[in-house]
PDB file of N, H, CA, C and O in Angstrom:
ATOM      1  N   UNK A   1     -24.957   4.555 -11.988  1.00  0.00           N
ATOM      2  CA  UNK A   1     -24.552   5.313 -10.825  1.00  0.00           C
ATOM      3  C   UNK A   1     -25.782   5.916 -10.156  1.00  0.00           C
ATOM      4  O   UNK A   1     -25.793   5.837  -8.928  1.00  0.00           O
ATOM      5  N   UNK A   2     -26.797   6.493 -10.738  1.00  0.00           N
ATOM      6  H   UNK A   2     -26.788   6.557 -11.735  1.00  0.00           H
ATOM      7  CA  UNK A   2     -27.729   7.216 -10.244  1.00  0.00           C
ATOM      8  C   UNK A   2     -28.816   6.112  -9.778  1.00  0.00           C
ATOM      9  O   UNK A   2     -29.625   6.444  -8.912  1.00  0.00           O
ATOM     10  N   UNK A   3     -28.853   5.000 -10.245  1.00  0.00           N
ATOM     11  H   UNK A   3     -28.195   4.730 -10.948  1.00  0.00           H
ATOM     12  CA  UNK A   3     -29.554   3.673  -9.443  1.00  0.00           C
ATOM     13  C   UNK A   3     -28.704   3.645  -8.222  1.00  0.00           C
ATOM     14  O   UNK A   3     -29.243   3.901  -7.145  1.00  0.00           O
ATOM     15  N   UNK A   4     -27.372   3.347  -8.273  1.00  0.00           N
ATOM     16  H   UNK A   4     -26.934   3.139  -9.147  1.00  0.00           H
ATOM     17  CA  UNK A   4     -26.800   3.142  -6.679  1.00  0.00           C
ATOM     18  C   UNK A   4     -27.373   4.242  -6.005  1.00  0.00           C
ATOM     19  O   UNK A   4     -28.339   4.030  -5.272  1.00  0.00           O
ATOM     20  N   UNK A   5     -26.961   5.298  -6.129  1.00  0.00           N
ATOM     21  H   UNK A   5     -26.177   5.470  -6.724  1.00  0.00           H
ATOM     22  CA  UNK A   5     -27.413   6.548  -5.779  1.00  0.00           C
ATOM     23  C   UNK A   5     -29.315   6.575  -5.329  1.00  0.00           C
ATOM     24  O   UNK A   5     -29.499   7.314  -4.362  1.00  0.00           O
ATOM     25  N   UNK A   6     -29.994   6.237  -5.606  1.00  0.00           N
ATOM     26  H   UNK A   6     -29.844   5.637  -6.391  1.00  0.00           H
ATOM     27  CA  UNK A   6     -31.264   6.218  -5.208  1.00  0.00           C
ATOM     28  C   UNK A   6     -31.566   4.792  -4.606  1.00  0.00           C
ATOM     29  O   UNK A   6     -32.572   4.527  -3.947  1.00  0.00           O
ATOM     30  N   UNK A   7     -30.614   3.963  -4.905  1.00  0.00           N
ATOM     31  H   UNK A   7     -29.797   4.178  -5.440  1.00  0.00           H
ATOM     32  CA  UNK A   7     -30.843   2.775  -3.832  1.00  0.00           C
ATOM     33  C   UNK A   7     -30.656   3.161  -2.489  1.00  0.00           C
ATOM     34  O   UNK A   7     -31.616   3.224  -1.722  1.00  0.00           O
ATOM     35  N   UNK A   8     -29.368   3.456  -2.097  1.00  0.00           N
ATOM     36  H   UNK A   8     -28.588   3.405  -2.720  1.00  0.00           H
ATOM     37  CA  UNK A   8     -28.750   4.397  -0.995  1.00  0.00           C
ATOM     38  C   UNK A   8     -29.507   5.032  -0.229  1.00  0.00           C
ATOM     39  O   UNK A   8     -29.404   4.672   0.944  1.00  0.00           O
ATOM     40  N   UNK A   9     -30.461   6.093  -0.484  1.00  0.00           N
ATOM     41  H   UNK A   9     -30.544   6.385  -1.436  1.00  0.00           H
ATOM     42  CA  UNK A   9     -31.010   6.553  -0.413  1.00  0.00           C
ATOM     43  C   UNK A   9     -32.597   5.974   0.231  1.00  0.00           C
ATOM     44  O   UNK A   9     -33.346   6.243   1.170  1.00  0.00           O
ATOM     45  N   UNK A  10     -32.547   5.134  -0.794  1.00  0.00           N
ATOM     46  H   UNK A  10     -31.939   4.915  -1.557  1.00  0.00           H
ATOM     47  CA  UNK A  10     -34.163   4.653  -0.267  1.00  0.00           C
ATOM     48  C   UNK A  10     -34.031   3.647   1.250  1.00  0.00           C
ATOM     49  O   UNK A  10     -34.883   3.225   2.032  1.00  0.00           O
ATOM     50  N   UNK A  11     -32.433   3.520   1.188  1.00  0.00           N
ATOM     51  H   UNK A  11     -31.741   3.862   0.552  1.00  0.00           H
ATOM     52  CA  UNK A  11     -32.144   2.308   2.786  1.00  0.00           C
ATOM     53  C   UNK A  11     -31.697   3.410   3.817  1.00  0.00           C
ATOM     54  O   UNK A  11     -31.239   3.109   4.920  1.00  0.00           O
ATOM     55  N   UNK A  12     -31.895   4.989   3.293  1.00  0.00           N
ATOM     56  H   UNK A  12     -32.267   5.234   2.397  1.00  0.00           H
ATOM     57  CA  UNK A  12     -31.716   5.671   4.639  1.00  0.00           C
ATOM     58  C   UNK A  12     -29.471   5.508   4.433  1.00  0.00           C
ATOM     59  O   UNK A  12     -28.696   5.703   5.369  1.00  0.00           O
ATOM     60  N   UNK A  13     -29.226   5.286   3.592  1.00  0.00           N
ATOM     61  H   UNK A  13     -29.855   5.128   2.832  1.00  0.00           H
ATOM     62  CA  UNK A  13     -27.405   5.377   3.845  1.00  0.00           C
ATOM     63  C   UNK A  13     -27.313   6.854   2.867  1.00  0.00           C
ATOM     64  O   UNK A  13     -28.098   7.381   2.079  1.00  0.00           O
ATOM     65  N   UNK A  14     -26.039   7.178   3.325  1.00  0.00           N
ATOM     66  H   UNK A  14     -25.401   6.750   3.965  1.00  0.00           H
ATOM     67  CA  UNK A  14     -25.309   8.409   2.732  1.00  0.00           C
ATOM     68  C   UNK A  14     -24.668   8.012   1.612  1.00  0.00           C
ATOM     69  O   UNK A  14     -23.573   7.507   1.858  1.00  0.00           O
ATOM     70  N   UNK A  15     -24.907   8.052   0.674  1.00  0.00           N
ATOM     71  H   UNK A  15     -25.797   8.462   0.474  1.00  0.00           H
ATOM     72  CA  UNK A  15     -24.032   7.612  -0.668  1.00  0.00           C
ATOM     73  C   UNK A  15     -22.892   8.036  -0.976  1.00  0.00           C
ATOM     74  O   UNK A  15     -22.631   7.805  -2.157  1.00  0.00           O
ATOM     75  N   UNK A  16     -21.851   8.721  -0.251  1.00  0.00           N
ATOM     76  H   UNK A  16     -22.063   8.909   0.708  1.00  0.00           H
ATOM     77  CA  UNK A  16     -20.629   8.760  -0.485  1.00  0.00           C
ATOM     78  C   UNK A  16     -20.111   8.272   0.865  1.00  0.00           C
ATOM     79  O   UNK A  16     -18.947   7.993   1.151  1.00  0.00           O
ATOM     80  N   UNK A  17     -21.019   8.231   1.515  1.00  0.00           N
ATOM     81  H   UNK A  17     -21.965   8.457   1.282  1.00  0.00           H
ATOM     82  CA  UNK A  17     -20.262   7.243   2.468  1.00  0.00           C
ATOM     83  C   UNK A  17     -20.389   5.556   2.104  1.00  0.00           C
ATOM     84  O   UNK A  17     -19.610   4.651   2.401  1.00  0.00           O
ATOM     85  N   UNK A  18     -21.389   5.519   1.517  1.00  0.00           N
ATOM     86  H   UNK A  18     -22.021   6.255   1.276  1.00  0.00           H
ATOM     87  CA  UNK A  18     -21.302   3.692   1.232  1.00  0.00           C
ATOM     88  C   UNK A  18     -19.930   3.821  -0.129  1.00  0.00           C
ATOM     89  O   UNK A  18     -19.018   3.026  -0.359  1.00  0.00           O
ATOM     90  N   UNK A  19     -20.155   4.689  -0.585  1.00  0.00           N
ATOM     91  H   UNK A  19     -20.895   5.334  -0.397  1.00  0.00           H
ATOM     92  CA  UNK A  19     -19.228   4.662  -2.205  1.00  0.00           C
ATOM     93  C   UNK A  19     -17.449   4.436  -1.491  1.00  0.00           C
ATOM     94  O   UNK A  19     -16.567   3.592  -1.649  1.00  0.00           O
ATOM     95  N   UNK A  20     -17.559   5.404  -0.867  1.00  0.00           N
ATOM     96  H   UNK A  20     -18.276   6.090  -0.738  1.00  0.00           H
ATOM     97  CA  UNK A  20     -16.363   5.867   0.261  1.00  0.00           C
ATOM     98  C   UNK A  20     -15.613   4.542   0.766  1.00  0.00           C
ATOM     99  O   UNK A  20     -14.437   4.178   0.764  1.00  0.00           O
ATOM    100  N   UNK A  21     -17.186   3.821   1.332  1.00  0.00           N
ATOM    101  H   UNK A  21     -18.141   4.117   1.334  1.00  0.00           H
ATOM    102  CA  UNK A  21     -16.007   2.360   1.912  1.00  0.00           C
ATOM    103  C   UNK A  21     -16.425   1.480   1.030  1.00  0.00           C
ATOM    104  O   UNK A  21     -15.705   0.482   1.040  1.00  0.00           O
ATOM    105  N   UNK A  22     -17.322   1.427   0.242  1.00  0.00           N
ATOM    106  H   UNK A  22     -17.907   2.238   0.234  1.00  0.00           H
ATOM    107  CA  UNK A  22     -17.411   0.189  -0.402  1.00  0.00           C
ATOM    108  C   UNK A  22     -16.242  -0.063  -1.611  1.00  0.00           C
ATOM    109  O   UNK A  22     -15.864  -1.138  -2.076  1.00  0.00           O
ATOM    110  N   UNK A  23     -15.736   1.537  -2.006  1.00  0.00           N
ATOM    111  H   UNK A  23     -16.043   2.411  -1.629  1.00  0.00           H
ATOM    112  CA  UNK A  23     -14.205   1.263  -2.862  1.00  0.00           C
ATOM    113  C   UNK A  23     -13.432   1.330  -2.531  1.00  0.00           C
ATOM    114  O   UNK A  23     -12.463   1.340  -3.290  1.00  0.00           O
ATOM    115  N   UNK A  24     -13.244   1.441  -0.932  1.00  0.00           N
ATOM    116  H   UNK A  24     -14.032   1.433  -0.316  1.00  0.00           H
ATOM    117  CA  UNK A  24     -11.943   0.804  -0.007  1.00  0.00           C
ATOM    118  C   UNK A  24     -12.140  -0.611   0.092  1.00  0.00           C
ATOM    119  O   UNK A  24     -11.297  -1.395  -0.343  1.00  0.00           O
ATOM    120  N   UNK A  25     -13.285  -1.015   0.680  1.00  0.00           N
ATOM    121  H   UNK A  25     -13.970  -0.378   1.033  1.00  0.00           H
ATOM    122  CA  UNK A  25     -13.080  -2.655   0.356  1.00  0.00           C
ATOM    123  C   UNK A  25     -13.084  -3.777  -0.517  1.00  0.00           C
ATOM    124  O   UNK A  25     -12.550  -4.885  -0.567  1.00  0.00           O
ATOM    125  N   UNK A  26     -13.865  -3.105  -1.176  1.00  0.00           N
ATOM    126  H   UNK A  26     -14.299  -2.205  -1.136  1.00  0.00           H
ATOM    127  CA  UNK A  26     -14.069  -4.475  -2.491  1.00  0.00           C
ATOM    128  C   UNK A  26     -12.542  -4.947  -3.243  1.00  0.00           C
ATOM    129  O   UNK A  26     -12.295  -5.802  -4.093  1.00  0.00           O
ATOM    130  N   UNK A  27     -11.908  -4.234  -2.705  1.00  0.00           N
ATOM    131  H   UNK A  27     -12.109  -3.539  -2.014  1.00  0.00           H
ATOM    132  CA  UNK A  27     -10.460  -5.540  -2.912  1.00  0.00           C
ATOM    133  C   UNK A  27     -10.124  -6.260  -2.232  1.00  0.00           C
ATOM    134  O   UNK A  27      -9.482  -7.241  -2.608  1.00  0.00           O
ATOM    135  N   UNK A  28     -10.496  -5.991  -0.727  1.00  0.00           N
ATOM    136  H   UNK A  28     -11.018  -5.194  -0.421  1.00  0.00           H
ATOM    137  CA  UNK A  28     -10.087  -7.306   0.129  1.00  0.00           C
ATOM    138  C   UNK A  28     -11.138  -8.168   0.587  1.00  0.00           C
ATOM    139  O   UNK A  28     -11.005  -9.168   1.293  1.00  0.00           O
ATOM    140  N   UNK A  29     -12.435  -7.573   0.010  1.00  0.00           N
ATOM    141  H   UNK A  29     -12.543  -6.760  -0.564  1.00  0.00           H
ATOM    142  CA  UNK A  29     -13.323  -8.488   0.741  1.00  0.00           C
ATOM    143  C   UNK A  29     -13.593  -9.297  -0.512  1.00  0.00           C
ATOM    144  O   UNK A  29     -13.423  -8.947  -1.680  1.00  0.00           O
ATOM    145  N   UNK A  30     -14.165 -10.746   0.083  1.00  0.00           N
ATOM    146  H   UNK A  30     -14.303 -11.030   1.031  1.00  0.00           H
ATOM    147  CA  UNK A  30     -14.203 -12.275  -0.205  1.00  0.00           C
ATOM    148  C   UNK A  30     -15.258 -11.914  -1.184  1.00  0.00           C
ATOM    149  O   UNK A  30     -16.199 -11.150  -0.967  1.00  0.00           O
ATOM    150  N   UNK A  31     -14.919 -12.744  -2.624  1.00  0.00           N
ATOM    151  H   UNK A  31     -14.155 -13.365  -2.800  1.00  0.00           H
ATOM    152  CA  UNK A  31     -15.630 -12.757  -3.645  1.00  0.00           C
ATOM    153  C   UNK A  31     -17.291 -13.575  -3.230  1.00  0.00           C
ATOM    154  O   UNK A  31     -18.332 -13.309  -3.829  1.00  0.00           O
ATOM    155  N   UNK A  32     -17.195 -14.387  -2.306  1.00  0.00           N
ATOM    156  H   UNK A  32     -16.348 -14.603  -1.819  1.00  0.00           H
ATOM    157  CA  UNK A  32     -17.829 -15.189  -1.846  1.00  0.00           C
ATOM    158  C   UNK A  32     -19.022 -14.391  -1.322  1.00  0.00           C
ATOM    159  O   UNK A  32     -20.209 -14.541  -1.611  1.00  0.00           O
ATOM    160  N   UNK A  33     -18.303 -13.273  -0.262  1.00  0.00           N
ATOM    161  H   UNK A  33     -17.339 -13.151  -0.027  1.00  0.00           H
ATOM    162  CA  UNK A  33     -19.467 -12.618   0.155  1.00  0.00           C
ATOM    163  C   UNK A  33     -19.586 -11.260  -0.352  1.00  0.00           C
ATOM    164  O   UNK A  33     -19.632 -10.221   0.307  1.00  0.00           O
ATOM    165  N   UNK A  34     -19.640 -11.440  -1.864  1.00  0.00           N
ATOM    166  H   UNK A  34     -19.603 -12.284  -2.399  1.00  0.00           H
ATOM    167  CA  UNK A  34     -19.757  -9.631  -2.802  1.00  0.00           C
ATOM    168  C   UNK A  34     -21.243  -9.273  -2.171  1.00  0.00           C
ATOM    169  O   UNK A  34     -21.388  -8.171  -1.643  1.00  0.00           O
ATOM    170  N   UNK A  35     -22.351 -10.210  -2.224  1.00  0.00           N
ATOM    171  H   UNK A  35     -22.233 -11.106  -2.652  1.00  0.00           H
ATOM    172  CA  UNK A  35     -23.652  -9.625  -1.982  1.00  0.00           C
ATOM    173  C   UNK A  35     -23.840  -8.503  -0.745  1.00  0.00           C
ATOM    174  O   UNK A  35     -24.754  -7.681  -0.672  1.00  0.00           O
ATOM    175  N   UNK A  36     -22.703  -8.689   0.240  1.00  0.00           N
ATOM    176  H   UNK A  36     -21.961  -9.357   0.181  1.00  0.00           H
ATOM    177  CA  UNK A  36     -22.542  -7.812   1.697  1.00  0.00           C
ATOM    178  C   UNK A  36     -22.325  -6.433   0.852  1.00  0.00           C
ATOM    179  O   UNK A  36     -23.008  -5.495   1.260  1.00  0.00           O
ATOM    180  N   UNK A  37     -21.648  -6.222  -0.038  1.00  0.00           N
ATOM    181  H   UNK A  37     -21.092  -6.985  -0.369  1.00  0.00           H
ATOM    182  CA  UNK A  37     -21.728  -4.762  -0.658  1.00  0.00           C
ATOM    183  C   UNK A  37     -22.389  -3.970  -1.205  1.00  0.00           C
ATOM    184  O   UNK A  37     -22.039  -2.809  -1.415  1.00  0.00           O
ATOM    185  N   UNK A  38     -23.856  -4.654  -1.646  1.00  0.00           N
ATOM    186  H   UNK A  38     -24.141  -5.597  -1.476  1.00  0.00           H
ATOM    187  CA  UNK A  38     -24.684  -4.415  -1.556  1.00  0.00           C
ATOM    188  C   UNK A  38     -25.671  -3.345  -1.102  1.00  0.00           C
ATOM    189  O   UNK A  38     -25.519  -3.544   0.104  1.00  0.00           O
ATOM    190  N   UNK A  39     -26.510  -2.425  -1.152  1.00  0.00           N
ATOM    191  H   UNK A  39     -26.634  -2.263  -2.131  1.00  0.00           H
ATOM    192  CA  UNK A  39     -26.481  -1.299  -0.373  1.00  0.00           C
ATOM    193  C   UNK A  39     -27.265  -1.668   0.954  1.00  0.00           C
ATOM    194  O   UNK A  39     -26.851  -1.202   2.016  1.00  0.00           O
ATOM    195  N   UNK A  40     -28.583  -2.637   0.931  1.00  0.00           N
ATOM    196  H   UNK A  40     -28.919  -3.015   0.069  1.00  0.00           H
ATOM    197  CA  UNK A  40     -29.213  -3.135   1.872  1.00  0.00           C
ATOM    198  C   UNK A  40     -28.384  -4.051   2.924  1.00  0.00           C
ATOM    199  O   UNK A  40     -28.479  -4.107   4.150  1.00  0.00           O
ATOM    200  N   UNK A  41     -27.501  -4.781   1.985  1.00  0.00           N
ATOM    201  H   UNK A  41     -27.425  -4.736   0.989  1.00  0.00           H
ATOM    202  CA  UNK A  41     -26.635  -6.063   2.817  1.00  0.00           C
ATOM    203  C   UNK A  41     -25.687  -4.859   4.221  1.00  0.00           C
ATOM    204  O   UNK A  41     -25.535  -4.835   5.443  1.00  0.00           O
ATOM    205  N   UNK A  42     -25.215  -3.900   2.788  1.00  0.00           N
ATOM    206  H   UNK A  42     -25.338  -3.920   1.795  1.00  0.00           H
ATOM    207  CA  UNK A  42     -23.755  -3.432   3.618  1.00  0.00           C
ATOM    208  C   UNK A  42     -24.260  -2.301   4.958  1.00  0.00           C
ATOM    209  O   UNK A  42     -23.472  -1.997   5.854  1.00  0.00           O
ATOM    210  N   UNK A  43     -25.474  -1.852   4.904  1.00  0.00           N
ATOM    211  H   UNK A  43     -26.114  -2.100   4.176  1.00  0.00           H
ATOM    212  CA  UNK A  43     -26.269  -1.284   5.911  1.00  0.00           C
ATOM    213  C   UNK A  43     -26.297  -2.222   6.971  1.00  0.00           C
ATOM    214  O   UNK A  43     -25.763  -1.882   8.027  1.00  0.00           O
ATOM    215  N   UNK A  44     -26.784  -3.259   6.893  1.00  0.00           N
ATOM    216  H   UNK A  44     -27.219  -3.535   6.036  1.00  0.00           H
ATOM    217  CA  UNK A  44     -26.551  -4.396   7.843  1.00  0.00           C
ATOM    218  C   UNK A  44     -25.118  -4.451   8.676  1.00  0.00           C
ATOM    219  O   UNK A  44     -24.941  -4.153   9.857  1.00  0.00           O
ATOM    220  N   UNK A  45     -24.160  -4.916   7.718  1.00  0.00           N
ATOM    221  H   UNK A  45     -24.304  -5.158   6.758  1.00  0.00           H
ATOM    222  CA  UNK A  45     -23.246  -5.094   7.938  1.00  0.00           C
ATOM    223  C   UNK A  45     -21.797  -4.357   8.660  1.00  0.00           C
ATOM    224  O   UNK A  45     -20.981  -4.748   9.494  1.00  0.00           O
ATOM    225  N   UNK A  46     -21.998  -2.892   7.732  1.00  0.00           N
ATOM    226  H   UNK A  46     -22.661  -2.575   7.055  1.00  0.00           H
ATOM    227  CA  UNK A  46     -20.813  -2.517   7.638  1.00  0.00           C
ATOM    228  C   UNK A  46     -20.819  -0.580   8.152  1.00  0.00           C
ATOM    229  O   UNK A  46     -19.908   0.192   8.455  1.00  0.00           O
ATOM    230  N   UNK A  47     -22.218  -0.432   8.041  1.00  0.00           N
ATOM    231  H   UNK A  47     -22.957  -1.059   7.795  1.00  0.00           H
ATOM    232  CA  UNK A  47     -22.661   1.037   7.720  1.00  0.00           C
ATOM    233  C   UNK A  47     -22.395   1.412   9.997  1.00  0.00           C
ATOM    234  O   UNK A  47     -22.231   2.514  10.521  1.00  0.00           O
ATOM    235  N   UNK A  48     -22.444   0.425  10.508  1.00  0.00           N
ATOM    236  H   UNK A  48     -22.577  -0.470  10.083  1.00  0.00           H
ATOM    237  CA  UNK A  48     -21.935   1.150  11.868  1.00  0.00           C
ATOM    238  C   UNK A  48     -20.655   1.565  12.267  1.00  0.00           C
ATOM    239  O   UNK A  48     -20.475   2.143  13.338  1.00  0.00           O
ATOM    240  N   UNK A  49     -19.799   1.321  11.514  1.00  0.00           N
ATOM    241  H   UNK A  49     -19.945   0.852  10.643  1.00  0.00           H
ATOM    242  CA  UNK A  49     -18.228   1.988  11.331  1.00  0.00           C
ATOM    243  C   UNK A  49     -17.481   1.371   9.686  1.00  0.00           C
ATOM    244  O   UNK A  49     -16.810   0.383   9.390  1.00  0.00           O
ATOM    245  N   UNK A  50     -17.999   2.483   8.953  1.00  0.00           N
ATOM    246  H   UNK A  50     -18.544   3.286   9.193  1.00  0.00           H
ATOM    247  CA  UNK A  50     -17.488   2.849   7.743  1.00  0.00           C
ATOM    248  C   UNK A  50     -16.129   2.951   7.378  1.00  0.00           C
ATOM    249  O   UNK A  50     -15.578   3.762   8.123  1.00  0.00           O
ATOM    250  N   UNK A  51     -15.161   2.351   6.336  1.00  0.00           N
ATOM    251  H   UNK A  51     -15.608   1.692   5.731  1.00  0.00           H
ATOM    252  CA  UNK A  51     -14.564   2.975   6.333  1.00  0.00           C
ATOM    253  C   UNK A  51     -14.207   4.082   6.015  1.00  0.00           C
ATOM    254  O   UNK A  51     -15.178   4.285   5.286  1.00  0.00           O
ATOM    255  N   UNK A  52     -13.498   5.213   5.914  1.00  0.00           N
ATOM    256  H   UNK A  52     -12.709   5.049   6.506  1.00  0.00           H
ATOM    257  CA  UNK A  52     -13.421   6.705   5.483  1.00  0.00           C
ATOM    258  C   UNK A  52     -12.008   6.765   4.906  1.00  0.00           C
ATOM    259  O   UNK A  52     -11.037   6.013   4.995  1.00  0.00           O
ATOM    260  N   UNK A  53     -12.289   8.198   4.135  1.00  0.00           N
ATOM    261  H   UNK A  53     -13.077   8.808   4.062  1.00  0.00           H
ATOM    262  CA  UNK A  53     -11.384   8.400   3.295  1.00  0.00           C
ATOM    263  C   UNK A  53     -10.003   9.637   4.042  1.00  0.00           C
ATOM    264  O   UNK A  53     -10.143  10.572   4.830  1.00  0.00           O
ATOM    265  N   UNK A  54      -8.934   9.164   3.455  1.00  0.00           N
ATOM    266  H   UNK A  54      -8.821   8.404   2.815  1.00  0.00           H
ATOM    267  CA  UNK A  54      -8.107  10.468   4.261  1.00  0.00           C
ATOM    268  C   UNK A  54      -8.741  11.746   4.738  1.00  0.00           C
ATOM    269  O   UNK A  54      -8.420  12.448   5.697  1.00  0.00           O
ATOM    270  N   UNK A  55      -9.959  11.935   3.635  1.00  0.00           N
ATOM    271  H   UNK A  55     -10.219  11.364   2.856  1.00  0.00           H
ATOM    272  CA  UNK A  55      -9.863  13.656   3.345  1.00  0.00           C
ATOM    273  C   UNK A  55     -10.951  13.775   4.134  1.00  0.00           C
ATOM    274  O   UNK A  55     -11.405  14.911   4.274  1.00  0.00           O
ATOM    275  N   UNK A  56     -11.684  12.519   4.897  1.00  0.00           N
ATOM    276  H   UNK A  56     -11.316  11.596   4.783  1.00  0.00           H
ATOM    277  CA  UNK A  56     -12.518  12.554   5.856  1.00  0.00           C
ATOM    278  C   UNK A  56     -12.157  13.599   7.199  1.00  0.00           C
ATOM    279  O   UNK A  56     -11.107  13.379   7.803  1.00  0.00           O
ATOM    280  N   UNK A  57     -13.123  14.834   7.688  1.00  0.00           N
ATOM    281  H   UNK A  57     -13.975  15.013   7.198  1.00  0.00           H
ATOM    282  CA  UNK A  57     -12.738  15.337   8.248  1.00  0.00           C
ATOM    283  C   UNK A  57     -13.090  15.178   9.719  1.00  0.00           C
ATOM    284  O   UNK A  57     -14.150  15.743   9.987  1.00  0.00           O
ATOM    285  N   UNK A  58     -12.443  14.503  10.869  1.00  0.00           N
ATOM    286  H   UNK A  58     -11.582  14.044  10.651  1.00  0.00           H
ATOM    287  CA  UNK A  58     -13.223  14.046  12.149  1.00  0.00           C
ATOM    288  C   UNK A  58     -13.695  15.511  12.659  1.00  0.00           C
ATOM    289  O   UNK A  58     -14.809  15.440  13.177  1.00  0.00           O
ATOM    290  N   UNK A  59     -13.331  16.386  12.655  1.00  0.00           N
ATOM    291  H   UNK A  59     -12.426  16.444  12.234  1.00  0.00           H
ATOM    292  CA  UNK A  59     -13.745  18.028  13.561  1.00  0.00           C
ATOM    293  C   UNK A  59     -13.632  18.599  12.507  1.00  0.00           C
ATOM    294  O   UNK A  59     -12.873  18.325  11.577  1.00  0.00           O
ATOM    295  N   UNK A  60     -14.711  19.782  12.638  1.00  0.00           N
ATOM    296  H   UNK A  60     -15.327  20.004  13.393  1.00  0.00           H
ATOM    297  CA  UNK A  60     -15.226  20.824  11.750  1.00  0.00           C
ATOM    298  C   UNK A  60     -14.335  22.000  12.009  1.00  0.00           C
ATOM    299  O   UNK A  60     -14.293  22.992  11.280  1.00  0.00           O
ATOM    300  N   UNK A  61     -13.477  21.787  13.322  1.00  0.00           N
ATOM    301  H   UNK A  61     -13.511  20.981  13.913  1.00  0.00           H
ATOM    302  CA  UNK A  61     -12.069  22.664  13.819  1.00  0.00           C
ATOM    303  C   UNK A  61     -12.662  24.401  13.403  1.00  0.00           C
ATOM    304  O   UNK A  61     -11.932  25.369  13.611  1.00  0.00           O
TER     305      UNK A  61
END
C-alpha cells in the first residue's frame, strides 16, 4: 500500500483519488487493459474525470 501510495505521489496524482476510482473500476474494466490502472497509465487515461465516491463532497457549502 505505501508503494502505491508513493507511486501516486511521485506522478503528481492524489492517492485517494486514484484508490477512489481505481476500486470503482477494476470490475468493469477489461482484463486486457489492467496496465491502464496503473498509476502512470491511469494519469494518462483516466485522472481528467475520476470517478468519485458518494461521500465525495462537490461544495464545501
Amino acid at each position: 500500500m505505501q508503494s502505491l501510495i508513493v507511486t501516486c505521489r511521485l506522478h503528481g496524482i492524489d492517492p485517494y483519488t486514484y484508490l477512489v476510482d481505481v476500486l470503482q473500476r477494476v470490475g468493469q474494466h477489461p482484463a486486457s487493459r489492467v496496465a491502464e490502472l496503473t498509476p502512470r497509465q491511469w494519469k494518462q487515461h483516466f485522472a481528467q474525470n475520476p470517478l468519485r465516491s458518494d461521500l465525495y463532497a462537490t461544495d464545501a457549502g
